[in-house]
FILUMDREN-904626 format. One record per residue (C-alpha): residue in three letters; x, z, y. Coordinates in steps of 0.1 Angstrom, whole numbers, plus 2048, in hexadecimal, padded with zeros to 3 digits. Each point is the difference from the previous one (the first is absolute). Example, Ala and Ser with C-alpha at 12.3 -4.5 7.8 and 13.67 -1.06 7.14 Angstrom:
<timis>
Ala87B84E7D3;Ser80E7F9822;
</timis>
This chain:
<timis>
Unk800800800;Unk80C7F8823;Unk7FD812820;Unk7E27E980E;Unk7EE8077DE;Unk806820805;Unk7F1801821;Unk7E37F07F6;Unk7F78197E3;Unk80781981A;Unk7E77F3818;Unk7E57FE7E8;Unk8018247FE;Unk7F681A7E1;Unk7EA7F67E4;Unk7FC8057DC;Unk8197EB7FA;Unk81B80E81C;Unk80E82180F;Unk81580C816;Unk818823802;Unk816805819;Unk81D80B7ED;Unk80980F7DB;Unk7FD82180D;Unk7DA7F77F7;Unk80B7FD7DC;Unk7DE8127F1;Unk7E67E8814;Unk81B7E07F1;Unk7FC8077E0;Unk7DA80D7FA;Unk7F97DC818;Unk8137E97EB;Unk7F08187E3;Unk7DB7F580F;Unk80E7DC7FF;Unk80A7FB7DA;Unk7DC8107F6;Unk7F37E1817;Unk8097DE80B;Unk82480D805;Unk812801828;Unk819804817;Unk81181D80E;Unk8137FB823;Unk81781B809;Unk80A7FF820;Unk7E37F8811;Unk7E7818811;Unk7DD8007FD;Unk7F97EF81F;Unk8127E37F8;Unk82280880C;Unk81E7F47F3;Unk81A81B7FD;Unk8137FC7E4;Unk81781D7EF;Unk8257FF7F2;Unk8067FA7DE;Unk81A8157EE;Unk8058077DC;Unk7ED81F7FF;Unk7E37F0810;Unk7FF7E37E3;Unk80881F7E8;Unk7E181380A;Unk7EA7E07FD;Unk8117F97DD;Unk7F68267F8;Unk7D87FB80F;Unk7FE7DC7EB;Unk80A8147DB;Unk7E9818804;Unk7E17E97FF;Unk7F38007DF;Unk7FE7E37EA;Unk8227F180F;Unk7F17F2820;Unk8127DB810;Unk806808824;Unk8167E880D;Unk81180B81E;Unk80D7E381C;Unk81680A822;Unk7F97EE823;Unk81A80A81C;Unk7EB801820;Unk81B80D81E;Unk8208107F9;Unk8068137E2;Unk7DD8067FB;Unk7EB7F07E3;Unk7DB7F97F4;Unk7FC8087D6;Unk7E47F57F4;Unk7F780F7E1;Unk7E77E57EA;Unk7EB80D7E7;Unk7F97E87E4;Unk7DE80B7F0;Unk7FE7F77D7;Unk7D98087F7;Unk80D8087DA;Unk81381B811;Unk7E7810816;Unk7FD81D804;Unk820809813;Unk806824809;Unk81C80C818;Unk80D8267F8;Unk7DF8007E6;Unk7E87F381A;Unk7EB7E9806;Unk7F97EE820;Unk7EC7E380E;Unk7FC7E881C;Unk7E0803816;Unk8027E3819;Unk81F80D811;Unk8028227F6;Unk80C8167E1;Unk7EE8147ED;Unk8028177E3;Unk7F07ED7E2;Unk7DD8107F2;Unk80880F7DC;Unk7E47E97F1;Unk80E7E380F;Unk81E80A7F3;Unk7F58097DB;Unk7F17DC7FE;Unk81A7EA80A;Unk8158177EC;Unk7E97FE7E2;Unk8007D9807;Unk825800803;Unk7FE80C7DA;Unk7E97EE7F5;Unk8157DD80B;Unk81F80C7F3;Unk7F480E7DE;Unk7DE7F27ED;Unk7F08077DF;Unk7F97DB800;Unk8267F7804;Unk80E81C7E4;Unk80E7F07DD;Unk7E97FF7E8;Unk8108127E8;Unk7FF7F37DA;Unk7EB7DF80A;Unk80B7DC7FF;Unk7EF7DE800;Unk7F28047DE;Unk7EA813810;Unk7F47E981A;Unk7E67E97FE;Unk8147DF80C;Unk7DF7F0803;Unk7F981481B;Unk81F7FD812;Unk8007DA7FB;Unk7DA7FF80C;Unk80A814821;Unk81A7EA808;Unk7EB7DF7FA;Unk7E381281C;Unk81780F812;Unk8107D7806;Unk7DC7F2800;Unk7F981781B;Unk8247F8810;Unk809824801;Unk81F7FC7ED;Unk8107DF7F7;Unk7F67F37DC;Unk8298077FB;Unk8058217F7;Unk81F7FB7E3;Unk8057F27DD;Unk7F98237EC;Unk7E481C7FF;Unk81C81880E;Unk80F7EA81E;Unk7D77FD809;Unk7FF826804;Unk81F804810;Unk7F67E981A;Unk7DC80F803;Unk813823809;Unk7F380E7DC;Unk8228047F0;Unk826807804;Unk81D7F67E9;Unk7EA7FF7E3;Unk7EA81D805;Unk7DD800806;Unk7F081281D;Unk7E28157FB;Unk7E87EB815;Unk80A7E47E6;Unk7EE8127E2;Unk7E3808819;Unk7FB7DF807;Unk8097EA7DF;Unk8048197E7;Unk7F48037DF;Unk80981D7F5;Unk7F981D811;Unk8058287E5;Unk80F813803;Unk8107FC823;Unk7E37EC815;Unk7DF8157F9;Unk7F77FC823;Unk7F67D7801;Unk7E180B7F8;Unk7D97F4808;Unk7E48197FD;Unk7DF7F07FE;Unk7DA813802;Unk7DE7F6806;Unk7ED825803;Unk7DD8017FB;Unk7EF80D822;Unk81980A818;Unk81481B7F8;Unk8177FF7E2;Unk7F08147E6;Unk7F67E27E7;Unk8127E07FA;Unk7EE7DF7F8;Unk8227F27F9;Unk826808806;Unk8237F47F6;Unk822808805;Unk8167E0800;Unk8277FF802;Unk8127E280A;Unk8157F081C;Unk7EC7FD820;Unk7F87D8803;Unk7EC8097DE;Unk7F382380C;Unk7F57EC820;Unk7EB7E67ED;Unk7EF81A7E7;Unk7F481581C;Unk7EF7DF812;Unk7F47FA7DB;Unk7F18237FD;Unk7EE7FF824;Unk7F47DD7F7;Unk7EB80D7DE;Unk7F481A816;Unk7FB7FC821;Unk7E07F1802;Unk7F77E1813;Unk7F67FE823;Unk7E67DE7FA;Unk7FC7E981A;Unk7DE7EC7FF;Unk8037E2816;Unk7DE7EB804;Unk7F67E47EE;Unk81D80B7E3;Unk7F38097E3;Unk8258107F1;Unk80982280E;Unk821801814;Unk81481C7F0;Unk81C813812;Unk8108267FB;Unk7EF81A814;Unk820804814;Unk8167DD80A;Unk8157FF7E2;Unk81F7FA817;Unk7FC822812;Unk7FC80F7DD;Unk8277EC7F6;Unk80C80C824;Unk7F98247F3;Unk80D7FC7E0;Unk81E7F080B;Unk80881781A;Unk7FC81B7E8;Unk81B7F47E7;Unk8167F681C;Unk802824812;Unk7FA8147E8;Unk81B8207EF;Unk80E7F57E5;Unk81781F7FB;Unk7E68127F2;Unk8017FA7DB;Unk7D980C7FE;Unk7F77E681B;Unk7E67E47FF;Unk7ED7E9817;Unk7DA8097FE;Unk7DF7ED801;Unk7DF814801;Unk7DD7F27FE;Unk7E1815807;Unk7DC7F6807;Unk804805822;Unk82A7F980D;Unk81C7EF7EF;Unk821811804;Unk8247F67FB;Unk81C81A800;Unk8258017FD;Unk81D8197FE;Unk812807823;Unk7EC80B822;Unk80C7E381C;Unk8227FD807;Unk81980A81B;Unk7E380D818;Unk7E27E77FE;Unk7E080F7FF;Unk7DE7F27F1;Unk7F27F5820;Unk8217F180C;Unk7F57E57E3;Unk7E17F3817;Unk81A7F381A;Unk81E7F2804;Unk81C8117F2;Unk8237FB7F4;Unk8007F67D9;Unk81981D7F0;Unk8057F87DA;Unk80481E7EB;Unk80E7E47E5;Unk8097DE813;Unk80D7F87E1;Unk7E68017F0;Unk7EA7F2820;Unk8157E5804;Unk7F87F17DD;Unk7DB807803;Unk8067E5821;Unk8157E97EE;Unk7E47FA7E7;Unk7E67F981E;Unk7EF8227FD;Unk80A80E824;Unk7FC7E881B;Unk80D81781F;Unk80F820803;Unk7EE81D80C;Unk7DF7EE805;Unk7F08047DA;Unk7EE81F807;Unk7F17EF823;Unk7F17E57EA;Unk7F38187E5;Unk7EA80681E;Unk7FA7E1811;Unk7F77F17DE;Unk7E581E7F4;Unk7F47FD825;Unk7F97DD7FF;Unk7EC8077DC;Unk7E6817813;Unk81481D7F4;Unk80C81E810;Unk824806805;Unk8108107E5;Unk80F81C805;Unk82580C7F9;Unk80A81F7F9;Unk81B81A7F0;Unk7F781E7EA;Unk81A8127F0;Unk81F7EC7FB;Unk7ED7E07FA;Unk7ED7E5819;Unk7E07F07FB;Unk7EE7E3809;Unk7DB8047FE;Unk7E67E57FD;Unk7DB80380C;Unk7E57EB800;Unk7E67F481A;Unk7E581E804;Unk7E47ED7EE;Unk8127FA7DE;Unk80E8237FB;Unk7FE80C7E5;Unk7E87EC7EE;Unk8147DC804;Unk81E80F7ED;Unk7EF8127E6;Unk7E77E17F6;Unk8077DC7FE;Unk7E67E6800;Unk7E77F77E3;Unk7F67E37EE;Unk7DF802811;Unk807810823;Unk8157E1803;Unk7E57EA7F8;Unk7ED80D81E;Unk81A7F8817;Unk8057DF7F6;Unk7DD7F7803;Unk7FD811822;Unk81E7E7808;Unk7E87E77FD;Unk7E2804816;Unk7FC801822;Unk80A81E819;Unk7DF80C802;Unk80080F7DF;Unk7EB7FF7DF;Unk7E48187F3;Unk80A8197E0;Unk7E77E77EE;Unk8117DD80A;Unk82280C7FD;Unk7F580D7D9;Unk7F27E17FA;Unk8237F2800;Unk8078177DB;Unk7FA7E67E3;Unk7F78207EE;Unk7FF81E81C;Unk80481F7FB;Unk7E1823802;Unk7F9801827;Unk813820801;Unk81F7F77F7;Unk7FF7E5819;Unk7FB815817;Unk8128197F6;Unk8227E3807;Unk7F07F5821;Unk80482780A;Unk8247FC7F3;Unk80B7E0811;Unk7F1810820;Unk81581F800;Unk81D7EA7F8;Unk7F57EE823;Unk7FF7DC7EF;Unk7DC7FD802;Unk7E580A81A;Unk7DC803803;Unk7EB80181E;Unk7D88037FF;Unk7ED81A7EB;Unk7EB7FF7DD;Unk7F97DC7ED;Unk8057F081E;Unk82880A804;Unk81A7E87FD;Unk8208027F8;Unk8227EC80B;Unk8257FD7FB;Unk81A81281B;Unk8137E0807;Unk82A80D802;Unk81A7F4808;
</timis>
């Protein structure tokens, strides 16, 4: 840097980025400065220039570059400060003192403290700022996802897979069709191996062998009767890698999550869909195997259907600070496994980072639905499912008949005014006792598919044209 550079920065005055101290004799307020600048965008320290702007400078001996030497080893990790001299008049100099900010390194302490830049002042850190970038400092450095697997090799791998992800992931043009001539050069290069040894994220997402060491890839599945969990109508416990876990638990929702019909007018088939927008259901799921714990060797991701909610659970409460409504807005995507999450994008099943839980909402909205909501309870997070007002809890519990579907399709076919009990029976090649006709027009009208307006023989009954 030159003297007219120099000038210039001087000029612009003090900023988040830039400070100034008269002389080293300030050697506390240096150091817990550039201390506030490696836990940000790192900065510059001028010394030798007051805080109004003034150009002083200070002479330079040995002891003085001794005592900053001494202030630099004290940061903790090993801080780069690089340290430049500008003689300004005589034999006194400017040192500038640059701070060189490394994010994987952050946070920096000086003397076992932390410190921070607030526009162009220093503060003392919070503590629970500090815990989290220290916990994501950890987390970085050292991941369950990026230990050995210990006593696996390719044999237990389902190359299929792996060959399958990279023919999506190059289909999608997420990584080049390229990835090496053998099963281990592909891993290496998708970050899932070293040297020849599998990482653990490798068996979660390919393996095929999981006891004794990888109890937790596990799916729990349930379908309670009413809606609390005291009686099953079906359950399984599945173990496998998580592209299969994944497509078993859109296969369980599938048989039974019932549909939500769409009748459409002068169509005599019944549009079928999921009650809830089968992408928002894969959203959940595959945020739920991409953030989950899988430390713990109990662990599982969870799906839960009642007559009245769906639920989906997983090990581990939000990471690094988020909290459940932070997920309704924008917010910064932090991967408890990128790993892991990076594979799950590779194979087209994230499209942007940090914005899955927004269109979990946006796409339940959109179905008449009301947001889900997300939660934590214990050491676990939730995603709960609800349907629209007028289909709880009846619409989950009871599909369709034979014969309520019937009635529907005929009422496709007349006009909006509506039909009589009598006209619309008339349609039955071989109808059923009065009652029980009734007794499915009641149903279909709680269900708000049908409606009837007028009282007695005279009523008549029509479709609720959606969507």
């Amino acid at each position: 840097m030159n003297l007219a550079e120099l000038e210039g920065m001087i000029h612009s005055g003090e900023s988040d980025i830039l400070e100034f101290k008269k002389s080293t004799s300030l050697i506390q307020g240096i150091a817990e400065t550039l201390c506030g600048f490696l836990n940000g965008k790192g900065g510059k320290v001028l010394i030798g220039v007051t805080a109004e702007k003034k150009t002083v400078g200070q002479h330079v001996s040995d002891s003085t570059l001794q005592e900053i030497s001494g202030l630099i080893a004290k940061f903790e990790p090993p801080a780069a400060i690089e340290l430049e001299r500008i003689s300004v008049k005589h034999d006194r100099e400017i040192i500038i003192l640059a701070a060189l900010s490394r994010r994987t390194d952050v946070p920096y302490t000086w003397e076992g403290r932390a410190y921070q830049r607030v526009g162009s002042t220093t503060l003392r850190m919070p503590q629970p700022v500090y815990q989290r970038l220290l916990l994501e400092r950890d987390h970085s450095n050292r991941r369950w996802e990026t230990d050995i697997a210990i006593g696996y090799s390719l044999d237990d791998l389902d190359s299929g897979e792996i060959l399958r992800t990279i023919r999506l992931g190059a289909e999608a043009r997420r990584i080049p069709e390229y990835q090496g001539d053998s099963i281990t050069s592909i891993l290496e290069r998708l970050g899932l191996g070293k040297d020849g040894h599998l990482f653990n994220a490798a068996v979660v997402l390919f393996g095929k062998r999981f006891l004794p060491n990888f109890l937790q890839c596990q799916l729990r599945l349930a379908r309670f009767k009413g809606v609390d969990k005291s009686e099953f109508i079906d359950q399984n416990q599945l173990t496998g890698n998580a592209f299969f876990l994944l497509e078993e638990a859109m296969l369980f929702l599938r048989r039974h999550l019932p549909v939500a019909g769409k009748i459409l007018p002068h169509i005599l088939e019944r549009k079928d869909e999921p009650l809830f927008p089968r992408e928002a259901l894969r959203e959940a799921l595959v945020n739920a195997f991409c953030h989950r714990v899988y430390s713990h060797p109990g662990g599982a991701v969870s799906v839960a259907l009642f007559d009245d909610r769906l639920e989906i659970w997983n090990d581990g409460k939000l990471p690094f600070g988020l909290k459940p409504d932070d997920l309704k807005k924008d917010h910064t995507s932090h991967q408890r496994n990128p790993l892991i999450a990076t594979l799950f994008y590779h194979r087209g099943l994230i499209e942007k980072w940090g914005r899955g839980t927004q269109k979990i909402v946006s796409l339940c909205l959109e179905a008449g639905h009301p947001e889900p909501e997300f939660f934590e309870q214990a050491n676990s997070f939730g995603v709960r499912f609800l349907p629209s007002g007028y289909i709880a809890p009846h619409r989950i519990s009871h599909d369709l008949t034979d014969r309520q579907r019937t009635i529907l399709q005929v009422l496709s076919n007349i006009s909006v005014n509506g039909r009589t009990f009598t006209e619309i029976k008339s349609h039955f090649p071989n109808p059923p006792a009065d009652r029980t006709l009734r007794d499915d027009f009641q149903h279909l009208k709680r269900l708000g598919l049908v409606h009837v307006s007028g009282h007695g023989r005279g009523a008549k009954w029509s479709l609720i044209v959606t969507g």
